[in-house]
C-alpha positions as CSV (number, residue, x, y, z in Angstrom):
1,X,0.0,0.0,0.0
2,X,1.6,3.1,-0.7
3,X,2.4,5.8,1.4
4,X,1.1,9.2,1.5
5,X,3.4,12.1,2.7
6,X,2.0,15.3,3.9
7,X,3.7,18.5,2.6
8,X,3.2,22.1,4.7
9,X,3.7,24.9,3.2
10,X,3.9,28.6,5.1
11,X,1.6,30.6,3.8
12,X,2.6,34.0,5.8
13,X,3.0,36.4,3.9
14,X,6.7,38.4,3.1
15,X,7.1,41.6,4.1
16,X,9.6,43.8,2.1
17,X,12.3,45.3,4.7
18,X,11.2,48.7,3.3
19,X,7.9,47.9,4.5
20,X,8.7,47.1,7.6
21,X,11.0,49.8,8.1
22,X,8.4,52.5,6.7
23,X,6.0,50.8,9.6
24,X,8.6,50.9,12.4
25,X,9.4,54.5,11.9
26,X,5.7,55.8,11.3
27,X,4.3,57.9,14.1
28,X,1.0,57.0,15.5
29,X,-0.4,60.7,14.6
30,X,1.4,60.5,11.5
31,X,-1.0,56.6,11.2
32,X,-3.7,58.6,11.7
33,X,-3.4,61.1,9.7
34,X,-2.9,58.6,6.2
35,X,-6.2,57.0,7.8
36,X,-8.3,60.1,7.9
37,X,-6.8,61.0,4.5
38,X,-7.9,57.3,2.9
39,X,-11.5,57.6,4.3
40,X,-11.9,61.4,3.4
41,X,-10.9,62.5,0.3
42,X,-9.3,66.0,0.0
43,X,-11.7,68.9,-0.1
44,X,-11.0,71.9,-1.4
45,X,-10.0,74.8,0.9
46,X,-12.3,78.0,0.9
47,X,-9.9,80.5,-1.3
48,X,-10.1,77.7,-4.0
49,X,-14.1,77.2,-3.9
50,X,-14.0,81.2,-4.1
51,X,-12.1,81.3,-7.0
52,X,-8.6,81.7,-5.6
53,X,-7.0,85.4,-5.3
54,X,-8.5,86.6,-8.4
55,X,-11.5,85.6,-7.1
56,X,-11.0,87.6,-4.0
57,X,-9.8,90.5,-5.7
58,X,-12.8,90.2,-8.5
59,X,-15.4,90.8,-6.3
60,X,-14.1,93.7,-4.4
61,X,-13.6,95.4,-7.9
62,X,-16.9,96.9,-9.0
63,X,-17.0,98.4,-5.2
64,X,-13.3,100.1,-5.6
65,X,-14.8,101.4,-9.6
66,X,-17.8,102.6,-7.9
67,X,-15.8,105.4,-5.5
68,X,-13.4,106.1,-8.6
69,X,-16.2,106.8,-11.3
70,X,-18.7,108.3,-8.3
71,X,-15.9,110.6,-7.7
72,X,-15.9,111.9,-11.4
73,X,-18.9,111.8,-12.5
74,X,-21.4,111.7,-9.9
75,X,-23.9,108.3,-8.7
76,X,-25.5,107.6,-11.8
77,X,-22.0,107.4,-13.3
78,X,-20.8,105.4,-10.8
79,X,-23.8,102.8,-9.9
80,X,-23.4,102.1,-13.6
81,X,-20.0,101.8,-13.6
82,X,-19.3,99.4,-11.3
83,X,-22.8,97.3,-12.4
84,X,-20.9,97.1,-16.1
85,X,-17.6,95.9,-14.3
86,X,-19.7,93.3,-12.3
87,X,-21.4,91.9,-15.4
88,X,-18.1,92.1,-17.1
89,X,-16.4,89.8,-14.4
90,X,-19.7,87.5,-14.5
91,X,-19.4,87.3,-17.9
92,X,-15.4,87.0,-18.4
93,X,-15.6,83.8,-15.7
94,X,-18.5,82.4,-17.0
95,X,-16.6,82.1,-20.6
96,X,-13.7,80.4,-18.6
97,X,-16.4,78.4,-16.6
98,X,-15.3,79.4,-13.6
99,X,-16.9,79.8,-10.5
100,X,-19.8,82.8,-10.5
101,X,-19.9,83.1,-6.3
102,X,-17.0,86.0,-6.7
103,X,-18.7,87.8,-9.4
104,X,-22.2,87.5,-8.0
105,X,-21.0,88.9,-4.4
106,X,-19.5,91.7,-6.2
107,X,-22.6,92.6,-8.1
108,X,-25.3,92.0,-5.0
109,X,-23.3,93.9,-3.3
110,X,-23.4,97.3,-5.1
111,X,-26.8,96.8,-5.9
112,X,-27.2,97.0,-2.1
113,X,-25.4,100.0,-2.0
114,X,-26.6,102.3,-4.6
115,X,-30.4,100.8,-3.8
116,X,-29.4,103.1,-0.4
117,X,-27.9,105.4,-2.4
118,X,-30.4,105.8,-4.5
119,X,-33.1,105.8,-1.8
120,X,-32.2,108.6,0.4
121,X,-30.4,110.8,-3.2
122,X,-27.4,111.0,-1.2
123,X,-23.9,109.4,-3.2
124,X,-22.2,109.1,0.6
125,X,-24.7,106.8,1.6
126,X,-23.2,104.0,-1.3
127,X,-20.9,103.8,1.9
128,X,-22.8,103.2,4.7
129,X,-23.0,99.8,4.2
130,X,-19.5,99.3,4.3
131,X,-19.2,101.3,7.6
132,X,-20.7,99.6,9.4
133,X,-19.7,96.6,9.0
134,X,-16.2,97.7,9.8
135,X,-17.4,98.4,13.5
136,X,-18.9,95.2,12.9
137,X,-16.1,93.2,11.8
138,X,-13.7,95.2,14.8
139,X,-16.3,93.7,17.2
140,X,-16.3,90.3,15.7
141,X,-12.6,90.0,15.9
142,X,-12.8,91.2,19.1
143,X,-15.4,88.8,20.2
144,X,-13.6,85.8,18.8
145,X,-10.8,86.5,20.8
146,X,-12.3,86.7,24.1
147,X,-13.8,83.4,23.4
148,X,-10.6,81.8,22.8
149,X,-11.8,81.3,18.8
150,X,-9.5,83.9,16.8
151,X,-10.6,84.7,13.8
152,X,-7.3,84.7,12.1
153,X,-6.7,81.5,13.3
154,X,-10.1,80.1,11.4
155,X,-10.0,81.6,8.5
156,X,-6.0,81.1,7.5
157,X,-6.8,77.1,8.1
158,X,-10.2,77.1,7.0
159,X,-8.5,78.2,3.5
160,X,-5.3,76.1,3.6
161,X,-7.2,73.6,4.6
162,X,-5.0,72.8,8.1
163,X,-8.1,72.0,10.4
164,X,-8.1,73.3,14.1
165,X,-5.0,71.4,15.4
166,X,-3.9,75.1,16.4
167,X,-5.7,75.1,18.7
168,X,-4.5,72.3,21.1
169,X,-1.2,74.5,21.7
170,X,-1.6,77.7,24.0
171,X,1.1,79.6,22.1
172,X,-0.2,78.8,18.4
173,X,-3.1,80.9,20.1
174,X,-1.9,83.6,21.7
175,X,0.2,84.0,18.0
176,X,-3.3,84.0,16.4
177,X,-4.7,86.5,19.0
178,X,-2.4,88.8,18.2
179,X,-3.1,88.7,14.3
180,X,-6.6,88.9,15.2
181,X,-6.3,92.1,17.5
182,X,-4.3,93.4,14.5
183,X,-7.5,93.0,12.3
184,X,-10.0,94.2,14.7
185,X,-7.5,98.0,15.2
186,X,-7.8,97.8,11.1
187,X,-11.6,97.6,10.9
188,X,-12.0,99.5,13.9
189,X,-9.9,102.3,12.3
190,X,-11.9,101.9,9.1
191,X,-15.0,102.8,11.2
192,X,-13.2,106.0,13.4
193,X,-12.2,107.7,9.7
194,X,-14.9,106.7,7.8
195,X,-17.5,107.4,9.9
196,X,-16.4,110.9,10.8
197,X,-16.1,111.8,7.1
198,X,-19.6,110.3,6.9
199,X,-20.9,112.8,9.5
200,X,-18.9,116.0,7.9
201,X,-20.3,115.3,4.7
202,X,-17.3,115.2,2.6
203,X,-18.1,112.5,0.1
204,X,-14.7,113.0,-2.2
205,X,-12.9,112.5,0.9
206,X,-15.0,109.3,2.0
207,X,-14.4,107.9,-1.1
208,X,-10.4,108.1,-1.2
209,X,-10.5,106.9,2.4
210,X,-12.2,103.3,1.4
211,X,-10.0,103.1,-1.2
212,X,-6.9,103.9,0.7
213,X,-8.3,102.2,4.1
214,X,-9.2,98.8,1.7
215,X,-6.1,96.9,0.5
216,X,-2.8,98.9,1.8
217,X,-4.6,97.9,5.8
218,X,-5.8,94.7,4.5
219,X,-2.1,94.0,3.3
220,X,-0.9,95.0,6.6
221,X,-3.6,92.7,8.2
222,X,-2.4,89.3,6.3
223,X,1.3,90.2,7.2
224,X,0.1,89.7,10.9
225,X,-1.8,86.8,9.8
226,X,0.9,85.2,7.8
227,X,3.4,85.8,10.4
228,X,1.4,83.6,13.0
229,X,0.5,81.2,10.9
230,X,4.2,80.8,10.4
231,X,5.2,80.8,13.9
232,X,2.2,78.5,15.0
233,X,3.6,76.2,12.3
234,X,6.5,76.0,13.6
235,X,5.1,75.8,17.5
236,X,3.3,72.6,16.3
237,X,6.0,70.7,14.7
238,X,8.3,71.4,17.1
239,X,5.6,69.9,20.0
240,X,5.2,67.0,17.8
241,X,1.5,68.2,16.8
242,X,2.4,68.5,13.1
243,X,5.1,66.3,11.4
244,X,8.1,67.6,10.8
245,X,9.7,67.6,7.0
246,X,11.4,65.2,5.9
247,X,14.7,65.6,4.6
């Protein structure tokens, strides 16, 4: 009768020594981090679903063409002004099928204004509006601040997509509160000038102060921004809360 001989095999699998160097050395946040990233995809960041920076700029512009042409040639000329220069926007991304929220915001947002304008027959009331909401924004900031939410903080990770790991580190905070403080003296200051003017009647004047008060503070503003979010950047990977580079 003949025999019968068993053969075993091992059936475990091999693991490449790269592999198991790559798992040796892999941080448990760094683990988690790859897991979130398999089960979510990547969304994109708010300053790409706006259009990016010439989205931003885009629908500030028919505001900024409003006080130039209102300046020269009075409301009528500059309601329709900056109502062309919204279309015209609407119509330039619409060609590149880009995304209308920019151009859309720009345009609602004049019609607001000269619908007040236009209302009361005074041309400095296209800026009440935007008074306003300075004292508003300054209060805001403020607000966010006391709460332990900075403003700066949300909305420089909110667009580069970084989450609110910030917050877990005291310091990344305090660098945030500081950037925020900066914002609220801006708007606050925007309100102080602005609303004087507004009260003195002196519309020419008004209207060089948005422009001048707009994007030289607001460059000022994301240099105190972009300095914390460096330094809280840094903060985090040197506390182990962000990974370091790899070199």
């Amino acid at each position: 009768m003949p025999r019968c001989h068993l053969v075993t095999q091992n059936f475990a699998p091999k693991t490449n020594p790269e592999e198991l160097i790559t798992m040796q050395t892999t941080s448990p946040q760094e683990a988690a981090t790859d897991m979130q990233t398999a089960d979510h995809p990547k969304r994109k960041s708010a300053l790409e679903q706006a259009g990016g920076t010439k989205g931003v700029i885009f629908s500030a512009l028919p505001a900024l063409v409003f006080v130039v042409a209102n300046s020269a040639g009075g409301l009528k000329v500059g309601t329709l002004a900056a109502l062309l220069v919204a279309l015209g926007i609407a119509v330039e991304r619409l060609m590149r099928k880009e995304s209308l929220q920019p151009a859309l915001g720009g345009m609602f947002g004049v019609a607001i204004a000269a619908g007040i304008s236009w209302y009361t027959g005074s041309a400095k009331d296209f800026f009440l509006i935007g008074i306003w909401l300075s004292l508003a924004g300054a209060v805001v900031f403020i607000l966010s601040v006391l709460l332990r939410w900075p403003l700066a903080g949300l909305i420089w990770n909110s667009t580069t997509g970084k989450g609110t790991v910030w917050r877990a580190d005291k310091r990344s905070r305090i660098y945030y509160d500081i950037a925020t403080l900066v914002l609220a003296a801006i708007f606050g200051a925007r309100f102080a000038v602005q609303q004087y003017l507004y009260q003195a009647d002196e519309v020419g004047s008004l209207g060089f102060a948005k422009i001048a008060m707009g994007y030289p503070l607001l460059a000022v503003g994301f240099l105190a921004v972009a300095w914390a979010a460096r330094a809280s950047e840094k903060r985090l990977k040197a506390v182990g809360l962000l990974p370091a580079k790899r070199t």
